[in-house]
VOGU-3710 file (C-alpha; in Angstrom, 3 decimals, decimal comma):
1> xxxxxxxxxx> 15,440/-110,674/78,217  15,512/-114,115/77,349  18,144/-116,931/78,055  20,329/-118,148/75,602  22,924/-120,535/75,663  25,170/-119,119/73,159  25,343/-116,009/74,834  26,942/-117,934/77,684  30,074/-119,597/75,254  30,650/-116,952/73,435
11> xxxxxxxxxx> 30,971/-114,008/76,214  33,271/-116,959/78,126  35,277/-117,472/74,999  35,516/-113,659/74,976  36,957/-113,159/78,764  39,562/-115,935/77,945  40,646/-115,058/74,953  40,620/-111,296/75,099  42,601/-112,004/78,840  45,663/-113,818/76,726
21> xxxxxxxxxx> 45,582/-111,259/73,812  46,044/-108,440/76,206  48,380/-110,063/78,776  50,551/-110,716/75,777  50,120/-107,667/74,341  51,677/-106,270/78,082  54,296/-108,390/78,904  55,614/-109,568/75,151  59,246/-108,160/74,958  62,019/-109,155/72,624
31> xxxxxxxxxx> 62,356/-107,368/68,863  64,796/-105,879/67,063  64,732/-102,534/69,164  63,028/-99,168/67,952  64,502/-98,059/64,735  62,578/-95,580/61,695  61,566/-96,661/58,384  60,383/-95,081/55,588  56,914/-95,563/54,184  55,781/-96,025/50,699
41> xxxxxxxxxx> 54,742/-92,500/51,293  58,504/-90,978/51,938  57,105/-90,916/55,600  59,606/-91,231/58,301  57,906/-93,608/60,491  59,439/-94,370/64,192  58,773/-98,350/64,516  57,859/-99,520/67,992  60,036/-102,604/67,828  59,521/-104,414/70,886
51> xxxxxxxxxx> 57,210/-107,463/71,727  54,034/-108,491/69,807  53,649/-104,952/68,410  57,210/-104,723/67,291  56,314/-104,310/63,454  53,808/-101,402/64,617  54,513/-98,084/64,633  55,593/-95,538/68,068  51,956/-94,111/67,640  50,427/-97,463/66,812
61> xxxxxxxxxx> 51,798/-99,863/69,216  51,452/-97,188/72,268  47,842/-97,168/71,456  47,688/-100,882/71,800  49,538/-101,769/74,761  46,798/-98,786/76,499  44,068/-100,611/75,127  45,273/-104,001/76,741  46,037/-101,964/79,942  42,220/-100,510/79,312
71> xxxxxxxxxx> 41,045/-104,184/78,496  42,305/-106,194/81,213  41,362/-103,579/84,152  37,985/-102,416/82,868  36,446/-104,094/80,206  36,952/-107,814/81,355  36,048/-107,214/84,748  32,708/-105,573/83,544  31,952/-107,996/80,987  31,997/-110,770/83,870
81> xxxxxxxxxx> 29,913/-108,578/86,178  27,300/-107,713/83,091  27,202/-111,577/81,932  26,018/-112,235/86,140  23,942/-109,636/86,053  22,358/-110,648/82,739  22,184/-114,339/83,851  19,700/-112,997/86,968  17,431/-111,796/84,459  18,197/-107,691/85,259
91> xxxxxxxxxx> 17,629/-105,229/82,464  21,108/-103,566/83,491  23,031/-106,800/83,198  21,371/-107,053/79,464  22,645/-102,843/78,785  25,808/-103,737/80,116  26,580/-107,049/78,553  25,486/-105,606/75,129  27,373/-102,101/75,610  30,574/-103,945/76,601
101> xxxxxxxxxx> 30,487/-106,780/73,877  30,222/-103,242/71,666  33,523/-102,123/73,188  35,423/-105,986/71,997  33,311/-105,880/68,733  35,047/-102,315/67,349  38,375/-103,077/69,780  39,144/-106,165/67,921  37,753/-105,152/64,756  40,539/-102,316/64,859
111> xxxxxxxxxx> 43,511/-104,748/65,572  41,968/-107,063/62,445  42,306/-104,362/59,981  44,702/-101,783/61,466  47,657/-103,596/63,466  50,334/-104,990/61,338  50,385/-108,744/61,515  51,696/-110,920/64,560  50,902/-114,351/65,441  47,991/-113,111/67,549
121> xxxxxxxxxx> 45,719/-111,976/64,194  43,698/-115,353/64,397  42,981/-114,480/68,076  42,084/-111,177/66,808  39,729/-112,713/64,193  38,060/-114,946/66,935  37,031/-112,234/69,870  36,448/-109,849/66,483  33,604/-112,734/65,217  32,470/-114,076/68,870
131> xxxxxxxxxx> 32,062/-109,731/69,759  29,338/-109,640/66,233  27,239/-112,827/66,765  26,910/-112,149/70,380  25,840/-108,495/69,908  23,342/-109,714/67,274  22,093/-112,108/69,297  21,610/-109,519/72,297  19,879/-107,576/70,455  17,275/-109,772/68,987
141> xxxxxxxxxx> 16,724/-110,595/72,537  15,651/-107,761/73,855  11,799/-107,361/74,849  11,199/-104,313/72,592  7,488/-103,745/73,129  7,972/-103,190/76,750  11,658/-101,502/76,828  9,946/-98,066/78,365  8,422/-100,101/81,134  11,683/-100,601/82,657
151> xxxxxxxxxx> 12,572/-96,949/82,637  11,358/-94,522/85,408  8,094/-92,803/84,916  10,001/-89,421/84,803  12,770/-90,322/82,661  13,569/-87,340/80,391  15,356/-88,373/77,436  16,733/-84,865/76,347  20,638/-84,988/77,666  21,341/-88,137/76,212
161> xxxxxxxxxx> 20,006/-86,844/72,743  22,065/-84,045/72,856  25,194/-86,071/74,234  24,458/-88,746/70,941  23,715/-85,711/68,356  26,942/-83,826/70,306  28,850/-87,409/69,984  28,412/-87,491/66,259  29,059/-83,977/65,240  32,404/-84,183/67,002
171> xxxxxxxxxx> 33,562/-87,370/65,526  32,615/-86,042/62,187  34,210/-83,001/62,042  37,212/-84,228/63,845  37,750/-87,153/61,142  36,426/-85,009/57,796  38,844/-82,319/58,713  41,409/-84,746/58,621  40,064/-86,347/55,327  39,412/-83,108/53,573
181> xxxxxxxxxx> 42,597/-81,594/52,815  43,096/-85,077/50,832  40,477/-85,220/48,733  41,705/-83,212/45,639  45,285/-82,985/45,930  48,192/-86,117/46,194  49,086/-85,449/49,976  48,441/-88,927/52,138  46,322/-87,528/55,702  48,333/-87,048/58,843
191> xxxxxxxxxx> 48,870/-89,877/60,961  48,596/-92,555/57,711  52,348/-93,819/58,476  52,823/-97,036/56,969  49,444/-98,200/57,315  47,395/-98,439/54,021  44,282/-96,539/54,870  42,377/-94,806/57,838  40,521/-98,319/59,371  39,558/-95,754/62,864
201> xxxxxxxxxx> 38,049/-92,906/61,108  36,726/-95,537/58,361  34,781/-97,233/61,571  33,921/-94,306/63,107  32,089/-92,453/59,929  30,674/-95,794/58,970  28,955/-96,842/62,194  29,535/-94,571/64,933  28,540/-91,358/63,723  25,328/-93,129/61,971
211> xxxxxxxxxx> 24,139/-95,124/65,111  24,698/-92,273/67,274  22,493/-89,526/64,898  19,748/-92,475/64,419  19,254/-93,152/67,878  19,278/-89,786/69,434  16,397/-89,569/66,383  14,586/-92,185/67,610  14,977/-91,470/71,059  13,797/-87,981/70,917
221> xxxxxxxxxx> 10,585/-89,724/69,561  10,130/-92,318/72,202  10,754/-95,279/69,864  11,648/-98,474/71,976  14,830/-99,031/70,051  15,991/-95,595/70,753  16,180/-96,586/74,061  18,475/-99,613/74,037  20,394/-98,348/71,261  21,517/-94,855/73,433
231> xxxxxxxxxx> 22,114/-97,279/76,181  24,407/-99,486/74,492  26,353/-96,555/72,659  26,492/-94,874/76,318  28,433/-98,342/77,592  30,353/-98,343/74,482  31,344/-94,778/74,918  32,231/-94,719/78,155  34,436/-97,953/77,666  36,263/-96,855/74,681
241> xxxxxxxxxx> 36,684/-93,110/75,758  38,906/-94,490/78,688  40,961/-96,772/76,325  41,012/-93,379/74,161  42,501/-91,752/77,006  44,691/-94,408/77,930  46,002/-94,968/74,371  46,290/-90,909/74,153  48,406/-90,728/78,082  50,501/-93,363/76,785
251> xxxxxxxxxx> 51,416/-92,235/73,456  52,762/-88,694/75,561  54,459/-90,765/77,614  55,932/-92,240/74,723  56,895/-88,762/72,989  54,176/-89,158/70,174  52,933/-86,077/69,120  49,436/-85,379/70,063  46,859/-82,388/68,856  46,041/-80,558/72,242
261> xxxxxxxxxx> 42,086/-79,945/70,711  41,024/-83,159/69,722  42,853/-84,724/72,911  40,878/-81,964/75,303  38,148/-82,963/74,047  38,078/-86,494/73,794  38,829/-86,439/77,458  35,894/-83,717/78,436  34,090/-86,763/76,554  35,031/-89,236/78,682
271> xxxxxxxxxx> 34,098/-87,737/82,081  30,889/-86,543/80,372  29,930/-90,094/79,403  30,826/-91,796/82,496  28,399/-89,422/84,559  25,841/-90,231/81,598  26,028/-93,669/81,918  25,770/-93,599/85,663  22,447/-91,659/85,427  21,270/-93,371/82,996
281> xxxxxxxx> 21,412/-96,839/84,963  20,063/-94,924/88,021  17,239/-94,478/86,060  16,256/-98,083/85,131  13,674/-99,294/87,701  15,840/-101,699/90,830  12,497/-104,261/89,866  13,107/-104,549/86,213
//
């Protein structure tokens, strides 16, 4: 992959930045105190009232403050290692470094358009805009001609189509289901609180479910951009799926209500991707 120098400011810009947001997001305290309030909706909604996420709901804010925890201990720490890896010119530094920046783009894209304002939205707009130029840029950089080359000659593609196809089914069915009951009748979906609309399952649908489908399709038919495509979903998912787990541990520990199913799953999904990804990089050639 070639060099390029905004890759370097912009993934820096990132570690600082995203370092503050979540360190505040930790250790902010002060607030009114938890109290409920009542929705547009007639909702009952518990308010989190503490710190930066203090105008946030129980459910809301719990999910944060696990996705800083998730942030700071994971996804930092492997953005620096992917950026030095990527700087010596190795294949896996390029899938990590794009897979990761995937993980800030839809992290901070989510506290944009989800989280209730706090003085941290501009900070939220920044690592949101620095995540989608420098994914871009990664992946016009990417040598696509020769992507297989860097594979091993007995790479079989088959579990990681089935893990995408299997990724996208799930995330469809677990967010229509939720949407459905909606559609023809005046009842808000579970979950809305006093948010306005459904930004995660919005996301999801929109360019989750989408990338994963099209690149387990071109994948299964040995097109270059299948490849880096599955990798960089297989990053992405096995970043988010631990701040998923995180955010889903902490709202329990919070006394948030959770549905036993969909949280089962999601964490089956998690250990699933992390020995995914792990194979996956064992099978990128040490010389590439």
């Amino acid at each position: 992959m070639r060099k390029n120098n905004a890759i370097y400011t912009l993934t820096i810009i990132i570690i600082v930045v995203s370092t503050f947001v979540s360190l505040m997001g930790l250790l902010s305290n002060g607030g009114p105190g938890a109290y409920d309030f009542t929705a547009i909706t007639g909702e009952l909604v518990p308010i989190y009232g503490f710190g930066i996420y203090h105008n946030d709901s129980l459910s809301v804010a719990s999910q944060g403050i696990a996705s800083d925890f998730v942030t700071l201990l994971i996804a930092i720490p492997l953005l620096i290692l992917s950026l030095f890896l990527w700087h010596k010119n190795q294949f896996k530094g390029a899938i990590l470094l794009t897979g990761t920046i995937g993980y800030f783009l839809y992290t901070y894209t989510s506290y944009v358009f989800l989280w209730t304002y706090n003085p941290l939205f501009i900070l939220y707009v920044v690592l949101m805009s620095c995540s989608l130029f420098s994914f871009i840029i990664l992946m016009m950089l990417f040598d696509y001609p020769n992507i297989h080359t860097y594979f091993k000659p007995k790479f079989s593609t088959r579990l990681y189509v089935i893990y995408q196809v299997l990724i996208g089914l799930f995330l469809s069915l677990l967010w229509l289901g939720k949407i459905a009951p909606t559609l023809f009748s005046n009842q808000n979906p579970v979950g809305l609180e006093h948010y306005t609309t459904l930004v995660i399952q919005g996301m999801d649908l929109g360019f989750i479910v989408p990338t994963a489908f099209v690149s387990a399709y071109l994948l299964h038919k040995k097109h270059t951009m299948g490849y880096v495509l599955t990798a960089v979903i297989l990053v992405k998912g096995f970043t988010m799926l631990l701040a998923i787990n995180g955010m889903m541990i902490n709202m329990a520990l919070n006394g948030v209500p959770l549905e036993i199913v969909s949280s089962s799953i999601f964490g089956l999904f998690a250990v699933v991707s992390v020995y995914i990804f792990v194979k996956m990089l064992s099978q990128i050639k040490v010389t590439a």
